[in-house]
C-alpha positions as CSV (number, residue, x, y, z in Angstrom):
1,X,77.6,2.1,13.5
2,X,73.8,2.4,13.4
3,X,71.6,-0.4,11.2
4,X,69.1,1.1,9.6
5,X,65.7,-0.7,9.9
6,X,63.5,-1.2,6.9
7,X,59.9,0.0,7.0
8,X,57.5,-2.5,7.0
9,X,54.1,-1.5,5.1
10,X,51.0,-3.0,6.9
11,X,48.8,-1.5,4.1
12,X,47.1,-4.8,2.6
13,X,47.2,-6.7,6.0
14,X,45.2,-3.0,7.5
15,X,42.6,-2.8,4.5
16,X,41.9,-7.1,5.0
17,X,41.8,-5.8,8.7
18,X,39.3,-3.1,8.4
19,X,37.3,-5.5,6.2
20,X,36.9,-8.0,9.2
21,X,36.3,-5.2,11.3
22,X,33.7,-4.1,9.7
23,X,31.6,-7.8,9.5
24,X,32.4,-7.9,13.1
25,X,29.0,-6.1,14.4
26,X,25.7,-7.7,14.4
27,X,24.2,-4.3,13.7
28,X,26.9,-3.7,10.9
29,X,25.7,-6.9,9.5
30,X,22.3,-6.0,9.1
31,X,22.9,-2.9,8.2
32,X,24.5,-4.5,5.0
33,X,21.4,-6.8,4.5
34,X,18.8,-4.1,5.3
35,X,20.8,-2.2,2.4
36,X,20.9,-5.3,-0.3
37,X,18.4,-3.6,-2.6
38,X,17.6,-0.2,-1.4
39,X,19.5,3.0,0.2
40,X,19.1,5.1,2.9
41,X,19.8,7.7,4.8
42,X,21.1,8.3,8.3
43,X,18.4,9.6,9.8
44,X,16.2,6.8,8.2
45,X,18.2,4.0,9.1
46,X,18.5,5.3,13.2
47,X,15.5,5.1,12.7
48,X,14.9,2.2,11.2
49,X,17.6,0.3,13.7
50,X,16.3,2.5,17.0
51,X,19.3,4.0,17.7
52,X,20.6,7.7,18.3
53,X,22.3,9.3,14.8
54,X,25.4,9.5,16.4
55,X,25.8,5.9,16.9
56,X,24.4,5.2,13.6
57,X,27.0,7.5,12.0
58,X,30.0,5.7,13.4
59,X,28.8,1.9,12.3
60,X,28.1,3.6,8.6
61,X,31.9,5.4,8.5
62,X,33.3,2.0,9.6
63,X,31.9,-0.2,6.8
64,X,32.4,2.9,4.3
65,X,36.2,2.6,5.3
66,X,36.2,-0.9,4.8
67,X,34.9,-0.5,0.8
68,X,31.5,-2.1,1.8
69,X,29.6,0.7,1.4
70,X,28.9,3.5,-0.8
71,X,27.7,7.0,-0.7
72,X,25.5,9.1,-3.1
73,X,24.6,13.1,-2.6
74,X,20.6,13.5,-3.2
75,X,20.3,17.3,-3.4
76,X,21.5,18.0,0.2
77,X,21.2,14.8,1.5
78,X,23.6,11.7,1.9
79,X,22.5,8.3,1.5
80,X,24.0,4.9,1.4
81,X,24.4,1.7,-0.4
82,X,26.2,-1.7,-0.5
83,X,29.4,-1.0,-2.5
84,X,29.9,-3.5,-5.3
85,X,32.7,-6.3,-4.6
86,X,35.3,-5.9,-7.1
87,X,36.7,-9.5,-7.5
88,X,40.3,-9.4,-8.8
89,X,41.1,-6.7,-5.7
90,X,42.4,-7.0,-2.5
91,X,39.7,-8.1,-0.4
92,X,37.3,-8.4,-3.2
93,X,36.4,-12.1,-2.9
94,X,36.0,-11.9,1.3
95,X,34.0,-8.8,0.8
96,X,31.7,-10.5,-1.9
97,X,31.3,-14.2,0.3
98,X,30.5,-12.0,3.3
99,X,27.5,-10.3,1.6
100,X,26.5,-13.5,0.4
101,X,26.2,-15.2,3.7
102,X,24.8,-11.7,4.7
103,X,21.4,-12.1,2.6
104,X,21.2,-15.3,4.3
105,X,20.2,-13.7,6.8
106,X,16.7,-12.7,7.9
107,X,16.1,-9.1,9.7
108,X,14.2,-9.0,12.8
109,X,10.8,-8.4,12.7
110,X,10.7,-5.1,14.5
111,X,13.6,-4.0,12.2
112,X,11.6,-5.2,8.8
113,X,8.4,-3.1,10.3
114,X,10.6,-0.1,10.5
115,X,11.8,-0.1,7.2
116,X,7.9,-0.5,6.2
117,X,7.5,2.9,7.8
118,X,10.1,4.8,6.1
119,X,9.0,3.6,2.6
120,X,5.4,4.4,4.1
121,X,7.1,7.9,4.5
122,X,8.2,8.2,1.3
123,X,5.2,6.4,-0.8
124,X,2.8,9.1,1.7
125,X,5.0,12.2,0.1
126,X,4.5,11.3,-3.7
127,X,1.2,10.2,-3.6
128,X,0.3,14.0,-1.7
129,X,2.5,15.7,-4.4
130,X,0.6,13.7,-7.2
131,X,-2.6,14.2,-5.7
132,X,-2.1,18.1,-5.5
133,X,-0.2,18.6,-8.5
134,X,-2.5,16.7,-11.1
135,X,-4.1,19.8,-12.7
136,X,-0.5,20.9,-13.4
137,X,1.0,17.2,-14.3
138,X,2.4,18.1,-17.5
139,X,3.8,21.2,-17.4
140,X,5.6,20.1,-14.3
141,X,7.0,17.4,-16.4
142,X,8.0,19.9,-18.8
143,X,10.2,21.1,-16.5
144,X,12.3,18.1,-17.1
145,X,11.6,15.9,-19.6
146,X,7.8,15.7,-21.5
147,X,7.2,12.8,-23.0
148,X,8.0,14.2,-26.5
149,X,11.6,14.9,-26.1
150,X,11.7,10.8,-25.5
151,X,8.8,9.2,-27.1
152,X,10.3,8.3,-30.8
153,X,13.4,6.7,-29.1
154,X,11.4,4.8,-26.4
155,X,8.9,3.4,-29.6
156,X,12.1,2.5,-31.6
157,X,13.3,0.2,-28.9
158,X,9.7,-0.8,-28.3
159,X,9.8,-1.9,-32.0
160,X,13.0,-4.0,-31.8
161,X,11.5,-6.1,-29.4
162,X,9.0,-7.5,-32.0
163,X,6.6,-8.2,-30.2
164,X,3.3,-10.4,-32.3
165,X,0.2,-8.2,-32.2
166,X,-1.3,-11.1,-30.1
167,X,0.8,-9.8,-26.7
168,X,-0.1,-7.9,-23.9
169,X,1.2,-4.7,-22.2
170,X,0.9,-3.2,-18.9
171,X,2.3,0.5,-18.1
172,X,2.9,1.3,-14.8
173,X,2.0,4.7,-13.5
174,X,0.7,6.0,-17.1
175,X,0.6,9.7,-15.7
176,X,-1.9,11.7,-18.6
177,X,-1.9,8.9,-20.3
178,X,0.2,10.4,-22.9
179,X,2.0,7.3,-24.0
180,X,-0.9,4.8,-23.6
181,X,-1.5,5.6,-27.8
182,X,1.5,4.0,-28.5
183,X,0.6,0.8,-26.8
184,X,-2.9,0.4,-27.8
185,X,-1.3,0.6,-31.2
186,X,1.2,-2.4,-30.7
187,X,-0.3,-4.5,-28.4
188,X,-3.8,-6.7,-28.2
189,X,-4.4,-5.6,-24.6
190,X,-3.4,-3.2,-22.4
191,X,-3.5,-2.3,-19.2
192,X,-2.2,0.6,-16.9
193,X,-2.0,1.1,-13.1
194,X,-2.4,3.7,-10.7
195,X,-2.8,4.4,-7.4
196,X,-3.5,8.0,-7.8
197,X,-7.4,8.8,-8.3
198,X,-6.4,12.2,-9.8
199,X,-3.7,11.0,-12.5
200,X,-6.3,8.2,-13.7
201,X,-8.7,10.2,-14.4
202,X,-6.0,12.6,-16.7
203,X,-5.7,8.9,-18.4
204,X,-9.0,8.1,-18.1
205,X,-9.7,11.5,-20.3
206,X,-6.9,10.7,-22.8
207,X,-8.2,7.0,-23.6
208,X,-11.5,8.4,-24.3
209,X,-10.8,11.2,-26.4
210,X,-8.5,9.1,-28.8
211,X,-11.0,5.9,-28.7
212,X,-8.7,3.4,-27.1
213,X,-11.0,0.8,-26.9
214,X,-8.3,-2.2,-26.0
215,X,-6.9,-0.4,-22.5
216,X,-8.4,-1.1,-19.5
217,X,-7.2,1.3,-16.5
218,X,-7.2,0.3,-12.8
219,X,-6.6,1.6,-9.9
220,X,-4.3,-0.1,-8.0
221,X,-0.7,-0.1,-6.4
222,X,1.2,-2.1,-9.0
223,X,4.0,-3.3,-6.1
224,X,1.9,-4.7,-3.5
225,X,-1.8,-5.4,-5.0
226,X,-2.7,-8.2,-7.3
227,X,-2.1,-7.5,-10.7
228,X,-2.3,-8.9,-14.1
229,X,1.3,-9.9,-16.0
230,X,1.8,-8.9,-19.2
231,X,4.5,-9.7,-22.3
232,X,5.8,-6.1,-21.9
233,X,5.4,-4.0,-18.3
234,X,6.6,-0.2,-19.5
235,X,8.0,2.0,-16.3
236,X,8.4,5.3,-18.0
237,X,10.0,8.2,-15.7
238,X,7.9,6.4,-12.3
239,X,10.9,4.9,-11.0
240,X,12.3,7.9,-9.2
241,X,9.1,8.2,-7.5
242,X,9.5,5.2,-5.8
243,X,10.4,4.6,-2.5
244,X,12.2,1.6,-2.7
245,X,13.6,1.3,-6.5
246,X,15.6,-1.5,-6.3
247,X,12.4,-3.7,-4.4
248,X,10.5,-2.6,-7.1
249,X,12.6,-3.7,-9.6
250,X,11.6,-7.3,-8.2
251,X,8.0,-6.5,-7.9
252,X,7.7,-5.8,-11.5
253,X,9.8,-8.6,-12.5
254,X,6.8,-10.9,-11.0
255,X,4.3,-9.1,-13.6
256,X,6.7,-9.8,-17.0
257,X,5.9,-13.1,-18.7
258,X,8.6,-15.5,-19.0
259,X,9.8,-14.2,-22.5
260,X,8.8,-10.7,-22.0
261,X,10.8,-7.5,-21.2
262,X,10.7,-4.7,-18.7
263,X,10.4,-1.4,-20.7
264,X,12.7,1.7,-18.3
265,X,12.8,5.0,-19.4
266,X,14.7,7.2,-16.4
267,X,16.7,10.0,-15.8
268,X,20.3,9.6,-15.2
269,X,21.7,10.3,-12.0
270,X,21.9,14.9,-11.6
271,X,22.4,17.0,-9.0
272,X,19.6,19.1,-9.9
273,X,17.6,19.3,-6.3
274,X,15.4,21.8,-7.0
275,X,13.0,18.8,-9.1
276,X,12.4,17.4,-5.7
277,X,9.7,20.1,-5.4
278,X,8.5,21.3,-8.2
279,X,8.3,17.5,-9.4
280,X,8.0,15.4,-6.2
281,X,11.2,13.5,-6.8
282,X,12.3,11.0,-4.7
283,X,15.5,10.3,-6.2
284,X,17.8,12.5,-8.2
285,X,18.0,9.9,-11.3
286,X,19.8,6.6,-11.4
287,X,23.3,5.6,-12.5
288,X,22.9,2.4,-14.7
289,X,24.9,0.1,-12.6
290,X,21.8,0.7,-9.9
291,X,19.6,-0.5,-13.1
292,X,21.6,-3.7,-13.8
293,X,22.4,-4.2,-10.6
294,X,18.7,-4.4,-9.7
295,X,17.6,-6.6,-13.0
296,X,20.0,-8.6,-12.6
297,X,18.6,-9.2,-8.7
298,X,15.3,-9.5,-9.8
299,X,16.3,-11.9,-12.7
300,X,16.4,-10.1,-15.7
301,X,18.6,-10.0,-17.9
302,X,19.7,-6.2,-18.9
303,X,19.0,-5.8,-23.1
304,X,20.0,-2.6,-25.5
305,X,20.2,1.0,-23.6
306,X,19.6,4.2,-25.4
307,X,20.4,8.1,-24.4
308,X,18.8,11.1,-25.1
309,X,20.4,14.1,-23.9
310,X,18.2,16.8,-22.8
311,X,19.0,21.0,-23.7
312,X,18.3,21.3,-19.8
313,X,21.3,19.3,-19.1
314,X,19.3,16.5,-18.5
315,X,20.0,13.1,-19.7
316,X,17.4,9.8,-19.9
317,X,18.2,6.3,-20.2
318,X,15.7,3.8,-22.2
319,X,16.4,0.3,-21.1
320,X,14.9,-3.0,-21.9
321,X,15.5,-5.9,-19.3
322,X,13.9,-9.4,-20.2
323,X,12.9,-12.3,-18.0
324,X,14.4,-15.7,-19.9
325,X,12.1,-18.7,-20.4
326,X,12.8,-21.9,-18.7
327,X,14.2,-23.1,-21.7
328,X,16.3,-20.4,-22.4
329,X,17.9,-20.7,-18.6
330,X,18.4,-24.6,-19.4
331,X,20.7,-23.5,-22.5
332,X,22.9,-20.9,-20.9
333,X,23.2,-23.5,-17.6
């Protein structure tokens, strides 16, 4: 007479295993920290960590197995991202203390220098694309999304915000200048950044020609010089031309006064490649966990969302995130 034996299923204890696997690699753990607001690629981040792709390649599949990171497809490249901890599953609350004590962490310097370069990489492509490509700004936006296929819903939730006609605004990357009307309408002051020469000077033409005597434009690289805050700081369609989104997210944060809001209008995440060259983007839109999970980061708090569905098969998001007032963060506490 035979017993038969049960089968014994090692499936949790693997996946908790994997998990500790994964954390149990200095270069896997900063990896994950190098990654806590941005993404990357696999060639960027060999080169960002000096190692060969190959090597690279297996340290990224082993903390993709383990759930603690992500992929996305931009056109035909891969990069990655931290995966989100999901509490209430297995492995959920290890995964998110580990990337807690993970941020606690401070890169070496060589390492921080290197991701300098790659953004330097990326900020050196848009700012070549803008500079050649200003004579034919707008009807390269055209291609996607002009600004009149979005501009009544972006004022509407400009409107709910109230703002008194006292407050200030600053728009970030104004392009033409198209929506810099709008502002000068609403707000006492204004100001809007650039650090392209060429696009400026298309604002520059605009402000002139309708008499906007209350904006002041500057050139200037809103995410590393000195600039002024303001109630309301509008980002409309610059954020996928940004090297690091997620950084800037906390960058801009700095500029909103306590009590303002952060004014986003994107595109949603699309696998349409081709805009990569004819538009210099960076990124292939955003999903809006990537926008609330960098407010939230930066300390905003994420407010109403709207979508507007393009006849391309496009879609934007319009997004309001506000930075609470002292008093404000004593009453929730």
């Amino acid at each position: 007479m035979s017993l038969r034996i049960p089968r014994i299923s090692f499936d949790h204890s693997d996946q908790l295993a994997a998990l500790c696997k994964a954390g149990g690699d200095s270069l896997r753990l900063n990896v994950l920290r190098a990654l806590a607001s941005d993404s990357f690629g696999v060639l960027e981040l060999a080169q960002i960590f000096a190692t060969g792709q190959s090597g690279i390649s297996h340290h990224l599949k082993v903390l993709t197995q383990a759930g603690l990171l992500a992929t996305r497809r931009e056109g035909n490249a891969i990069f990655y991202r931290r995966a989100l901890p999901q509490a209430d599953s297995l492995g959920g609350r290890l995964h998110a203390a580990l990337l807690e004590e993970v941020d606690q962490l401070v890169l070496p310097a060589d390492v921080q220098a290197r991701i300098g370069a790659v953004h330097a990489q990326r900020n050196a492509a848009s700012e070549d694309f803008f500079a050649r490509m200003a004579g034919s700004f707008q009807a390269r936006q055209d291609m996607i999304a002009g600004l009149p296929q979005y501009r009544d819903s972006v004022v509407a939730l400009l409107d709910a915000l109230n703002f008194p006609k006292q407050a200030t605004a600053l728009e970030v990357g104004p392009g033409d200048g198209s929506f810099l009307p709008e502002l000068a309408q609403r707000f006492a002051r204004v100001v809007a950044i650039d650090n392209s020469p060429a696009m400026l000077d298309l604002a520059r033409t605009r402000c002139e020609r309708d008499g906007l005597g209350n904006v002041e434009l500057k050139l200037a690289d809103a995410l590393q010089d000195e600039c002024p805050s303001a109630d309301c700081v509008v980002l409309n369609m610059v954020l996928h031309h940004l090297a690091a989104p997620g950084e800037a997210f906390k960058q801009l944060a700095r500029l909103v006064n306590a009590g303002g809001s952060l004014l986003v209008t994107e595109l949603c995440s699309h696998n349409q490649s081709w805009a990569r060259e004819a538009c210099g983007d960076l990124w292939l839109g955003f999903e809006q966990d990537d926008l609330a999970r960098w407010a939230d980061a930066a300390g905003l708090t994420p407010g109403e969302s709207l979508y507007i569905g393009l006849k391309n098969g496009f879609q934007i998001q319009a997004q309001y995130f506000s930075r609470p007032t002292p008093d404000s963060r004593l009453t929730h506490r």
